[in-house]
C-alpha positions as CSV (number, residue, x, y, z in Angstrom):
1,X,14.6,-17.0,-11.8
2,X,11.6,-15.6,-10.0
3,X,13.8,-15.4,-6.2
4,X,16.8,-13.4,-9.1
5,X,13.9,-11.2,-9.5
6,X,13.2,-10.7,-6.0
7,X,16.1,-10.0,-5.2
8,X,16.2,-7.2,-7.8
9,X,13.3,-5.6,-6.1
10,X,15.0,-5.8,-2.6
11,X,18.3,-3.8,-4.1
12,X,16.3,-1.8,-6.1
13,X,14.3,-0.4,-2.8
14,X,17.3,-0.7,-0.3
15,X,18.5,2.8,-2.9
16,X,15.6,5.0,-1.7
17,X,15.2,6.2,1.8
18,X,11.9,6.7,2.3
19,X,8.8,6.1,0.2
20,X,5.5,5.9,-0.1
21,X,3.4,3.1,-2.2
22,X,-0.1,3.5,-3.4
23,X,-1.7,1.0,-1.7
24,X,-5.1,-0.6,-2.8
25,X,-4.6,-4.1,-0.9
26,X,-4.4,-5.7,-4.4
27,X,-2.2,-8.9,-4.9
28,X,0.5,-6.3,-6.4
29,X,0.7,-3.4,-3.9
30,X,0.4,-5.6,-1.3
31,X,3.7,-7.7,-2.4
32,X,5.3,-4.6,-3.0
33,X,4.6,-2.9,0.8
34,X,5.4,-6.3,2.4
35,X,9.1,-6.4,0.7
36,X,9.1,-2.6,0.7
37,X,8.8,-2.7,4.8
38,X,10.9,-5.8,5.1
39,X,13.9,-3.9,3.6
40,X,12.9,-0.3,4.7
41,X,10.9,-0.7,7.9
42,X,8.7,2.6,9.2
43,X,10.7,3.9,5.9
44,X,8.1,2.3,4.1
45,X,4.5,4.0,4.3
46,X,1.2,2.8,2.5
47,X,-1.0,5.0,1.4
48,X,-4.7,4.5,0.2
49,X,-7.5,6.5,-1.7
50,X,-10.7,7.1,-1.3
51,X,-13.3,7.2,-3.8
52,X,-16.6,6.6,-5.3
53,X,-14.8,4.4,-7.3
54,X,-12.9,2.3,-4.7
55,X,-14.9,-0.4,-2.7
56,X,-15.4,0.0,1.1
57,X,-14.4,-4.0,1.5
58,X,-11.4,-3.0,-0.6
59,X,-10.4,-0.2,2.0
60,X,-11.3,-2.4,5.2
61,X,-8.7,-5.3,3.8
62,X,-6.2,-2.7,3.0
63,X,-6.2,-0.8,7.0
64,X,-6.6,-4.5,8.4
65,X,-3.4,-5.9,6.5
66,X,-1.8,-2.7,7.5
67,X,-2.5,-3.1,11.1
68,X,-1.2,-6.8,11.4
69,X,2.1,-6.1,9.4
70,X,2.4,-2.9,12.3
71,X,2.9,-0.7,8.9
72,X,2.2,2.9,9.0
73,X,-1.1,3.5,6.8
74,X,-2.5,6.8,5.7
75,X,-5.9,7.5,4.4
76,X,-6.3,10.4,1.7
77,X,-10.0,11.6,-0.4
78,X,-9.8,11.8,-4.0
79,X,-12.9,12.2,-6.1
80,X,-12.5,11.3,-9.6
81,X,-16.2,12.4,-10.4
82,X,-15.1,16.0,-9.4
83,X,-13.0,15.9,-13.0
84,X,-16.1,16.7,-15.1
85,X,-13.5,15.3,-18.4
86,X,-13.5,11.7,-16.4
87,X,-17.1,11.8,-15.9
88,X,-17.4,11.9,-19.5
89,X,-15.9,8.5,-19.5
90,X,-13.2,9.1,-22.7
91,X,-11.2,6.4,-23.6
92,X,-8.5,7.9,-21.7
93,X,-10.4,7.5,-18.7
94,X,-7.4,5.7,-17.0
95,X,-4.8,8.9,-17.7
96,X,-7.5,11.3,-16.7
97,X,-8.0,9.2,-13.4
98,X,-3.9,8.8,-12.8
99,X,-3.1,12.3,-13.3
100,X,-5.0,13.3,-10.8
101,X,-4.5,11.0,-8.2
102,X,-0.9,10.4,-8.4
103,X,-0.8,14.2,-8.6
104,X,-2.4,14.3,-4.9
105,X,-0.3,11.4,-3.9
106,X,2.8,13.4,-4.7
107,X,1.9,16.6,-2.5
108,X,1.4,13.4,0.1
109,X,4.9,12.1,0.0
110,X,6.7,15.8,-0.6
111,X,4.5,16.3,3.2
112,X,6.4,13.6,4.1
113,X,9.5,14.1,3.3
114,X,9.6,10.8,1.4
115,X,11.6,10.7,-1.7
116,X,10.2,8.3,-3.6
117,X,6.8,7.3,-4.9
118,X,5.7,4.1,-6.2
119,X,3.0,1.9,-7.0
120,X,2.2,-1.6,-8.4
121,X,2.2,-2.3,-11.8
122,X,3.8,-5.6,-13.2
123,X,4.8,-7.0,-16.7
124,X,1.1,-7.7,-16.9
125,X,0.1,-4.7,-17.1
126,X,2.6,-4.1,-20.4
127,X,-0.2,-6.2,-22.3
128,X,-3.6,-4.5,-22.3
129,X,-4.4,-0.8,-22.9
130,X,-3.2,1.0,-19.9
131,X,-3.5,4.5,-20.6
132,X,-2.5,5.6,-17.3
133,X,1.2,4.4,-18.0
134,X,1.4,7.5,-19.6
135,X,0.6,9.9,-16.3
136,X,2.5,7.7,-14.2
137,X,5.4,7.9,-16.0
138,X,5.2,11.9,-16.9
139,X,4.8,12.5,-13.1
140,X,7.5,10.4,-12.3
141,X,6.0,7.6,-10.7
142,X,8.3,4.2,-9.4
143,X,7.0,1.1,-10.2
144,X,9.1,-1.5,-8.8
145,X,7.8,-4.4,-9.5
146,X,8.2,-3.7,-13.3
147,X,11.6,-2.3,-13.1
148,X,12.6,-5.8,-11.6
149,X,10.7,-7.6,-14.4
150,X,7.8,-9.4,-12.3
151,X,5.4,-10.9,-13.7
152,X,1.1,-11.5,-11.6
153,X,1.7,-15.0,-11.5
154,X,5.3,-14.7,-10.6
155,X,4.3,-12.0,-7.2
156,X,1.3,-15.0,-6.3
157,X,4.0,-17.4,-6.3
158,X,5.8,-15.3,-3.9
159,X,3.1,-14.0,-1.9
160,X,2.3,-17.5,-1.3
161,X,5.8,-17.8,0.1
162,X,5.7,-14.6,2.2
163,X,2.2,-16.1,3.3
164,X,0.3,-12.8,2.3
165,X,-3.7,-13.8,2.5
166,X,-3.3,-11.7,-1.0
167,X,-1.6,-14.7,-3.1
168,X,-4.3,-15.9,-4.3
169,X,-6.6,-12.7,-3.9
170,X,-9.2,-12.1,-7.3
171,X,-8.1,-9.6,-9.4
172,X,-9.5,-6.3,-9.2
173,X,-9.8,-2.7,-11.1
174,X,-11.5,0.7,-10.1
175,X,-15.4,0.2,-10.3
176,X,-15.6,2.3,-13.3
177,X,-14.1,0.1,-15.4
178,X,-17.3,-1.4,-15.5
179,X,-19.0,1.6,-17.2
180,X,-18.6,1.6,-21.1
181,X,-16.6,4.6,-22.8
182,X,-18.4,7.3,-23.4
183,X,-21.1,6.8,-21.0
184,X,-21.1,9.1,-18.3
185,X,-19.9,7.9,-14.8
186,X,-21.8,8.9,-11.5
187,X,-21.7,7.8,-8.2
188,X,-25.3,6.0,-8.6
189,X,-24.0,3.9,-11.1
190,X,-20.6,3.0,-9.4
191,X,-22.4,2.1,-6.2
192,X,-25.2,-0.3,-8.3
193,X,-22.0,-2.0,-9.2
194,X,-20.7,-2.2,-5.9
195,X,-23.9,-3.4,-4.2
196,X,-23.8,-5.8,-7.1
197,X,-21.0,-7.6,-7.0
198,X,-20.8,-7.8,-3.1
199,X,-23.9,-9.6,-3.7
200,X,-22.1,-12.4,-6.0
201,X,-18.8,-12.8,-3.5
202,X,-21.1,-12.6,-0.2
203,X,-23.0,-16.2,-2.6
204,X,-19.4,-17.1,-3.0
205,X,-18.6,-16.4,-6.7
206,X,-14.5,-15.5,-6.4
207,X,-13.6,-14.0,-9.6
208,X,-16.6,-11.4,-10.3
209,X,-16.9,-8.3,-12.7
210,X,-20.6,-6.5,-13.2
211,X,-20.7,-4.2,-16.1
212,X,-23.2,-1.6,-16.3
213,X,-24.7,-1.0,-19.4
214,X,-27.8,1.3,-18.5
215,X,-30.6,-1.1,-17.5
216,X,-28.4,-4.5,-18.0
217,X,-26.0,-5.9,-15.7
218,X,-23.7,-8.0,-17.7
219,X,-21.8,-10.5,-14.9
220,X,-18.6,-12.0,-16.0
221,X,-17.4,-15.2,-13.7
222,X,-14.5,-17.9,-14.2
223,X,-15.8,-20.4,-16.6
224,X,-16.0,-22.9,-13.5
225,X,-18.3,-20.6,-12.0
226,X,-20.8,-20.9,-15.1
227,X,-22.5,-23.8,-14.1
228,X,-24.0,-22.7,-10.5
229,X,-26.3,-20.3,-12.4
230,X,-28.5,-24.1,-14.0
231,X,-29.5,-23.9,-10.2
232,X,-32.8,-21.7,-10.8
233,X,-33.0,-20.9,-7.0
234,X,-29.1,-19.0,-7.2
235,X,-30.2,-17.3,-10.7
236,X,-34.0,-16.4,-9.6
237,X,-32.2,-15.1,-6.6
238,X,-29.6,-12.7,-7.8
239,X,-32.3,-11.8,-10.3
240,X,-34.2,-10.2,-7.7
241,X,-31.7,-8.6,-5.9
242,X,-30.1,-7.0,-9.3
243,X,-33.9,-5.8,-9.7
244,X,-33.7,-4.4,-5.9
245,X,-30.1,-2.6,-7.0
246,X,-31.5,-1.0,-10.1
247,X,-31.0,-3.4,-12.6
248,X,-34.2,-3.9,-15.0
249,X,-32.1,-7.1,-16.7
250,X,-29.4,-9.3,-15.7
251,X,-27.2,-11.1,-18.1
252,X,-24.3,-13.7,-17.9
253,X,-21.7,-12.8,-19.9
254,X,-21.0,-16.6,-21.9
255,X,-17.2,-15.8,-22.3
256,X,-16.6,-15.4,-19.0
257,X,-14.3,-13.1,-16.6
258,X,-11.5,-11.7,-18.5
259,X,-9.3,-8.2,-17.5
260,X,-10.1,-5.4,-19.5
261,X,-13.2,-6.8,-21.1
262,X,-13.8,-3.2,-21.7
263,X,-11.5,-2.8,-23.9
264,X,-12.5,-4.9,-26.8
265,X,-14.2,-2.4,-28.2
266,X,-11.3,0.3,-29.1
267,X,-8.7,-2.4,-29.3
């Protein structure tokens, strides 16, 4: 079933000429540039942004995967911040974000003659509030990995097959996703979360979101994870270095890691 579905992705790719994924060096965009260059070759281009709200470790694993695969890899700037409507952090954050970025992307793969633009989304994605469906499908957007039915676990299952270091890579979303709606996002505040969960994966924590809520850190781990914060030296530790980031109090959120966590509240 899940090699049917692979094979779905293959055709569906061998039908465009050239194109041009959005590539964050997630699980999913990964997958999709590995089959993309397999069938397509120098056809196949990554492309990743910039941004306050995308993490310098995220960008070094994307050019590095890039380089070993001998994939052609493009760099482009896009500010979110600079939409002062996103700053506002609506609830439509995620469409506001999407417009413009996939909007930029476009003028990218029109430069280069590629016909086709896609990005990563999987059956996943169908099952929490994903606002930014909505600009990706009004602008056009491919996403193959959806069209052929894919599901996360399904493209880890294959990863681990291609041997992609991604297969069993955390998951991860744009830093401001860690900013409640309706507070306002800045770049102070998106790089206290950054320094703050580089902290927890440099201790060794794997699955890792820190939500900002003005003073308060808020860390959500894997329930397995829960139990290295009864060591007082680990907790007195990243204590002080939340304090050193900006962070007056730091909290452990008792549910644990879960996508989207955001969400609850307007769901």
């Amino acid at each position: 079933m899940v090699h049917d579905k692979r094979d779905l992705l293959k055709q569906d790719l061998q039908q465009m000429e050239k194109i041009l994924i959005a590539f964050s060096g997630g699980v999913d965009s990964t997958f999709l540039l590995k089959i993309a260059h397999d069938v397509l070759g120098q056809n196949a281009v990554a492309v990743t942004v910039r941004s306050s709200a995308f993490p310098d470790r995220e960008l070094k694993e994307a050019r590095r995967f890039c380089t070993e695969q001998g994939i052609k890899h493009l760099v482009t700037d896009s500010e979110e911040l600079d939409d002062p409507e996103f700053a506002k952090n609506p609830a439509n954050r995620c469409y506001l974000c999407k417009k413009q970025l996939f909007g930029k992307l476009k003028e990218v793969a029109e430069e280069l003659c590629a016909g086709d633009l896609a990005e990563g989304s999987n059956m996943d994605d169908l099952r929490d509030y994903r606002p930014g469906r909505q600009a990706l499908t009004e602008l056009g957007i491919q996403s193959p990995l959806l069209k052929a039915g894919l599901t996360k676990a399904e493209i880890r299952i294959l990863s681990k097959e291609l041997g992609l270091p991604t297969w069993d890579k955390p998951s991860f979303a744009c830093l401001s996703s860690r900013i409640p709606y309706g507070e306002e996002i800045t770049k102070d505040k998106l790089k206290m979360v950054e320094q703050a969960e580089q902290y927890l994966l440099d201790l060794g924590f794997r699955q890792v979101r820190v939500r900002h809520h003005g003073d308060i850190a808020r860390i959500e781990v894997s329930p397995e994870e829960h139990l290295r914060f009864l060591e007082h030296k680990i907790a007195e530790e990243i204590y002080e270095a939340f304090g050193r980031i900006g962070f007056i109090y730091t909290a452990l959120d008792l549910k644990g890691y879960r996508s989207g966590s955001m969400n609850e509240k307007i769901l």
